[in-house]
N, C-alpha and C positions, 0 to 999 in steps of 0.2 A: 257321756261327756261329748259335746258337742263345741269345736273351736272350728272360728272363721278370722281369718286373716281383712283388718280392717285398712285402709289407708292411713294413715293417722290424720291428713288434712281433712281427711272425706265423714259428714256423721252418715253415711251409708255402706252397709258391710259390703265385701268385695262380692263381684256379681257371680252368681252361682252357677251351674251347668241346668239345663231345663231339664224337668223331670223327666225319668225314662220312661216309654209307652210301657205300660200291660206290664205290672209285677206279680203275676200270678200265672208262676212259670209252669208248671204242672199239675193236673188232677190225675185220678187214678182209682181205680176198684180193682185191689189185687185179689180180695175175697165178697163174697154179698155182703159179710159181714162189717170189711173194713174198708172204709174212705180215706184219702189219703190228698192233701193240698201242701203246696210247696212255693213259698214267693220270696222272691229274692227283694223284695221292697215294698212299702207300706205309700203307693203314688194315690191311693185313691182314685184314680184314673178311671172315665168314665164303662172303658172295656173291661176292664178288672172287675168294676164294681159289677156290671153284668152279669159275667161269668161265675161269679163268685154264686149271686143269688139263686142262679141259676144249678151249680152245684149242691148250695144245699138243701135247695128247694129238691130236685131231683136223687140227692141221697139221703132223704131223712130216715129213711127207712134201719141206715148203718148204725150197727152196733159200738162201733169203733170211730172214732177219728183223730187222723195222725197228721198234723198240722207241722211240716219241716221249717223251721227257721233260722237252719244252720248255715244259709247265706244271704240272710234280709240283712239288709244294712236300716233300715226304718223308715221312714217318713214321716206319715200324720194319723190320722184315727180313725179315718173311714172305714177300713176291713178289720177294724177291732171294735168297734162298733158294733158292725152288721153282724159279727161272728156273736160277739158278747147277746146282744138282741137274741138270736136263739140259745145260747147255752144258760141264761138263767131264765127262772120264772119270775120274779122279784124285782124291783128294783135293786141295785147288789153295789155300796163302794165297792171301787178295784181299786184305788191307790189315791194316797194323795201326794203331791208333786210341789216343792219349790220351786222358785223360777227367779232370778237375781232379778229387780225390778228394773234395771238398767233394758235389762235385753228385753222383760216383757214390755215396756212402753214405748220400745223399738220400732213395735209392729205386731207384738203378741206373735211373730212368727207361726207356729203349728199350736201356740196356746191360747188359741181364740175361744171366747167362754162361748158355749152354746147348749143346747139340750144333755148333756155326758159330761159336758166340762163347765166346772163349775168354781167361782173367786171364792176363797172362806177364807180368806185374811190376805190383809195388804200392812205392808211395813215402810219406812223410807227403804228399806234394804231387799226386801223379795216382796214375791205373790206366791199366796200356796192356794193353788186349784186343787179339787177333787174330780177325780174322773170316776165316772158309776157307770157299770150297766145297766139300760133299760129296755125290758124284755121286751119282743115283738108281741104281736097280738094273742098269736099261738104258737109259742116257741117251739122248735122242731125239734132240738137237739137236745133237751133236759136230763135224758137219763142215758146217754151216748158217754160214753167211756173217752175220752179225750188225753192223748198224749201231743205233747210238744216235743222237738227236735231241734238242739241248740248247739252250739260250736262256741268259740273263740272268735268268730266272725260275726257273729248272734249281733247285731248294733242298733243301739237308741229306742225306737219306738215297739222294733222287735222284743228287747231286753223289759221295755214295761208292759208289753202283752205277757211274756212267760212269767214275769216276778206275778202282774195282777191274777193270772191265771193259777200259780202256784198257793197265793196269802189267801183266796175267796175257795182252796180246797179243791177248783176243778181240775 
């Protein structure tokens, strides 16, 4: 559930705080076996996105990976994305998503159609996108054991990477 406080004069939502740098608060190898990432939010952020590749490029080797998102509040689908690219072989649905048509012709907000995200029905009243994995070339992480770590604070984009990552079995 996502609420933003509008003007009522104003057809523009109230102005938001700018993204925070770098949500991708910790990595870690507490065993060879196990890898371990931890992001407080889904900014897409050009450093993030670095590191990230950069981690899993560098741990494919792990048996394990333990992905914390017990205090991401969400964002967009850049590091669910790049993650999803290596954990399936496939193209793979991960979920599909209503969207009140009000808010998507807003501005499509974070539900901008592109390669992952995809329109399969429009209505006067919503838009239902599909968002799918599409595996990298040579996906790293296929047969990697993958746990998620979720709380009460677990929020929005976070909340549809663990539901997509739960319905697809991984």
């Amino acid at each position: 559930l996502r609420v933003e406080v509008m003007n009522p004069q104003a057809s523009e939502p109230a102005m938001r705080p700018p993204p925070q740098p770098r949500s991708l608060d910790a990595t870690w190898r507490p065993t060879p076996a196990v890898a371990y990432l931890r992001f407080s939010a889904f900014w897409g952020d050009p450093e993030t996105m670095t590191a990230l590749r950069e981690f899993l490029e560098d741990n494919a080797e792990a048996k394990v990976l333990i992905i914390d998102l017990r205090t991401n509040r969400g964002g967009g689908w850049a590091e669910i994305d790049l993650l999803a690219s290596e954990l399936f072989a496939e193209p793979t649905d991960l979920l599909v998503m209503e969207v009140r048509r009000a808010v998507y012709d807003m501005d499509g907000g974070p539900f901008q159609e592109g390669p992952t995200l995809q329109n399969v029905e429009r209505s006067d009243a919503s838009v239902r996108l599909l968002h799918q994995a599409l595996p990298a070339a040579a996906p790293r992480w296929l047969d990697t054991r993958l746990y998620l770590l979720t709380s009460p604070t677990t929020a929005s984009a976070a909340e549809h990477f663990a539901l997509a990552m739960q319905r697809t079995g991984r």
